[in-house]
Each structure stands twice: as structure tokens, then as C-alpha cells.
Steps between C-alpha positions, in 0.01 A plus 500: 500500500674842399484785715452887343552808656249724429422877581185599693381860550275545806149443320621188362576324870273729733136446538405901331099397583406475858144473556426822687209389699715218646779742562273729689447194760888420568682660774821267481667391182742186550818487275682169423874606367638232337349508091287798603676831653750369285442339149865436337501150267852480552477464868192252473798293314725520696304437810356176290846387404592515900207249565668269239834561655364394821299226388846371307712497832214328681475169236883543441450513128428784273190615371403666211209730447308311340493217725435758763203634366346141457542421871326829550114484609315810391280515754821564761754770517888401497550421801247351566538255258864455598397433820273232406756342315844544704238419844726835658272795635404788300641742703844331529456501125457825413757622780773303360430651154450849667842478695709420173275727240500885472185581345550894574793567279295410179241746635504836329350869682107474318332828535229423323389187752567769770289727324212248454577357871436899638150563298296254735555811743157439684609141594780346783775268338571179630827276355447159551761278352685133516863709439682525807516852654852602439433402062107660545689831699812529239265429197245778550835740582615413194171558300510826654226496747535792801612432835414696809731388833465139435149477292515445138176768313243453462446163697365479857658178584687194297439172588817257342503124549761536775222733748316164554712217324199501317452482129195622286221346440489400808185629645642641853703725285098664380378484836767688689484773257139516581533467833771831463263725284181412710358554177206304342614244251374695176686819539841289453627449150801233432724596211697249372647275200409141623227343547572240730669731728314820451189490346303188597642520870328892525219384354446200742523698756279743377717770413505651138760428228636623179739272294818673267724281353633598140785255470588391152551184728284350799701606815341370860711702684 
């Protein structure tokens, strides 16, 4: 399977229609990071090429993409289908590849995510995301979001896997949130680029969700 770079202007990745009656309702929007505050194709490779690596070193032989993507189960995110298959936790999964994978210096300053981050100016701004804090911190530096003392703009509070050793979709991840807003369930809108660990989770637990995902290629982040 080839991979192509490709170019993508704002409209092209962001949702530009968001029903305005539901918006009127929401009083906390909840960012995922990974695939969605960023969007780069060429770190969605090279993320996907780490889960390979990793998978290689675990069966002590080397495996190509192909192969990878044929052990893959749609319906489950990269991890979690590595965990499935190597029988190691998630979370020690996704640490490992965290601890020996930079993701933040193929992140570039985005003003124009900023820009469309800063218009919801009637809402609050959750980040809840399965990067670690240190990589979630450094990445939204790097994309050039604010910081005030030791809060990154325009976000409330950021939730990484490491607050709880939890990872999304797990459903105590939803419910804390709620339980920190004291909001109703319907004035909280999940953004995010997966559906297994975004969308479908939010919706379960009653809270609203918008998908974006423009890869050129399918990447559960």
C-alpha cells in the first residue's frame, strides 16, 4: 500500500458547518490531539511505522506493512489491536512507543487551527487525549497555542493518559469530565478523529460528537 503526502487547507480537514442550534446547547467542547489539533500524514506514518517496529521486536522477526495492516482489525485502534495480539497492556504499549518517539518535532506552529480553535469563544475547552502529558504539553507549544503561567489557551484543563493511567474510550474518562463541568450531558461536544476512541465512546455516554479525519490513509491514532 503506497503512502502520499498530500496538502490540506483548513476547509478541507475542519468541519466549516456546525449546526448552530446544537452549538447554542454546548458549554464544553472536548479536543482529542492526536489526528485532530494536529492533522500531518507524515506523522500518522511515522507513528504507524513505530507500531510495526514494535510489533517486529515483540515476534523477533520483521514485519512489513502489508502484513501489518492484515493483522489489523478495523474496528480497533493500534494499540489496541497490538495489545490483543502481543497479550501486553495498552498503556505499556503506547508508553514504550511514546518514550522512544518524538511526535512534536514533526509538528509545525498552525495558526489557522488556532484561529478556528479561538472562534468557539462562547464555549470552555477541554483536551482529552491518550498522549502522555509531557508529548500533549510540547505538541500544542509547538503548534503555537498560548500559555499563561503554566496553562496552555484556550483550554480549561487537559486530561492525558498518564492523569489516570487511563486510556480513551474508556468510559470513566466521559464521566469524570462530567462530573468536573457539573454540566448536563448535551451541552458537551467531543471533537475528535476516531471513532472508537472519540466518537462512539461520547456518544455512549451521552455526550455529543463530531468526527474529522481527512487522511489520504485510515489512521486510528
Amino acid at each position: 500500500m503506497t503512502f502520499k503526502k498530500t496538502k490540506m487547507k483548513l476547509s478541507n480537514f475542519w468541519p466549516v458547518f456546525i449546526n448552530k442550534l446544537i452549538l447554542k446547547k454546548i458549554r464544553y467542547i472536548i479536543w482529542d490531539f492526536d489526528g485532530t489539533l494536529w492533522q500531518s500524514n507524515q506523522l500518522g506514518y511515522k507513528l504507524k511505522l513505530q507500531f510495526i517496529k514494535y510489533l517486529s521486536n515483540h515476534l523477533s522477526k520483521p514485519i512489513t506493512e502489508a502484513e501489518f495492516d492484515k493483522l489489523i482489525k478495523s474496528n480497533y485502534n493500534w494499540s489496541q489491536n497490538l495489545a490483543q495480539i502481543t497479550k501486553i497492556p495498552e498503556l505499556n504499549i503506547v508508553d514504550k512507543i511514546d518514550s522512544t518517539f518524538n511526535k512534536t518535532k514533526f509538528l509545525k506552529k498552525n495558526s489557522k487551527i488556532i484561529k478556528f480553535v479561538y472562534q468557539f469563544s462562547n464555549q470552555k475547552h477541554i483536551i482529552l487525549s491518550n498522549s502522555s502529558h509531557g508529548q500533549l504539553i510540547a505538541g500544542l507549544k509547538k503548534i503555537g497555542f498560548p500559555q499563561r503561567q503554566n496553562q496552555i489557551l484556550p483550554f480549561e484543563k487537559i486530561i492525558s493518559r498518564d492523569t489516570f493511567n487511563l486510556l480513551k474510550p474508556s468510559q470513566k474518562l466521559f464521566k469524570y469530565i462530567n462530573q468536573y463541568t457539573g454540566a448536563k450531558k448535551q451541552q458537551h461536544l467531543v471533537i475528535g478523529d476516531s471513532y472508537n476512541n472519540d466518537i462512539n465512546p461520547a456518544k455512549k455516554y451521552g455526550f455529543n460528537a463530531i468526527h474529522i479525519n481527512n487522511f489520504k490513509k485510515k489512521f486510528s491514532l
